[in-house]
C-alpha positions in Angstrom: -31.3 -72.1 -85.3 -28.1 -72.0 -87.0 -24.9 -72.3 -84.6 -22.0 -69.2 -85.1 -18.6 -70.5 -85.9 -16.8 -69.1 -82.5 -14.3 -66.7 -83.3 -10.4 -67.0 -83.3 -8.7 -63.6 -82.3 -5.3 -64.9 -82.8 -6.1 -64.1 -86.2 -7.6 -60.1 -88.1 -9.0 -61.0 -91.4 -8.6 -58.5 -94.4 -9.7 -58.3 -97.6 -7.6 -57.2 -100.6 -8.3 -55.3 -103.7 -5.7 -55.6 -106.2 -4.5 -53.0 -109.1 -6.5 -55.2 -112.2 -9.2 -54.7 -110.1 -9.4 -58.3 -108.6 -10.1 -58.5 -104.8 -9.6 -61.6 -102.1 -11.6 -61.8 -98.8 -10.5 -62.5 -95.5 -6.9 -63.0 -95.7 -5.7 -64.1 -92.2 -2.8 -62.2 -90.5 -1.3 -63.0 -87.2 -2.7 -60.1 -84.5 0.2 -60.3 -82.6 1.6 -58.7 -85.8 -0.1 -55.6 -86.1 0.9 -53.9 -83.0 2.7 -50.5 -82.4 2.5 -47.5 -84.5 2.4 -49.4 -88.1 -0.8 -51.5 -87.5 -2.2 -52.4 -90.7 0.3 -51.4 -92.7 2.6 -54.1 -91.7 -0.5 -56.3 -93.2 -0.2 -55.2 -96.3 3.7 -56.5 -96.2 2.7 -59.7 -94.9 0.0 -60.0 -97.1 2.5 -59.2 -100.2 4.9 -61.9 -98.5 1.4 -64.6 -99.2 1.1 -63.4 -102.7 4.6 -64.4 -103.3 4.6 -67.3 -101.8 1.1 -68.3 -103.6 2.1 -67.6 -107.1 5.9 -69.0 -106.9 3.7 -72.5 -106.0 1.5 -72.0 -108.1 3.1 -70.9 -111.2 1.1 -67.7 -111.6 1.9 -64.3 -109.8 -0.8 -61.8 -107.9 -1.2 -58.0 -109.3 0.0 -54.9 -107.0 -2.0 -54.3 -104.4 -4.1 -51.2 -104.7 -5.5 -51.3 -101.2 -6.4 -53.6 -97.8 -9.5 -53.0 -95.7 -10.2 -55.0 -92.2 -12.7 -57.7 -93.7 -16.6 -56.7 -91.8 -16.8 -60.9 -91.5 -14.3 -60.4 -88.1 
């Protein structure tokens, strides 16, 4: 019988499809971020922030965004 990983709720995973039609899974966000009014959509900000970071290191930027789903995996 397999073990489940225990589950971290500092932490709401989403996944990411992107404008070219490329998608990510379970980008972590902080859930102490995503309160108030806004919710997810301060996700999607953060999860822009990531991209930038990612592709200034790595020499090769991320599409737009097209849209951001809560990942099922949670």
């Amino acid at each position: 019988m397999a073990r489940k990983k225990p589950t971290d709720n500092a932490f709401v995973l989403f996944d990411v499809l992107y404008e070219d039609g490329s998608r990510t899974s379970n980008r972590k966000i902080p859930s102490s971020e995503l309160t108030g009014m806004d919710g997810d959509s301060v996700a999607r900000g953060m999860i822009e922030a990531q991209d930038r970071k990612i592709g200034e290191m790595s020499g090769q930027p991320r599409g737009a965004i097209k849209s951001i789903a809560r990942s099922a995996n949670q």
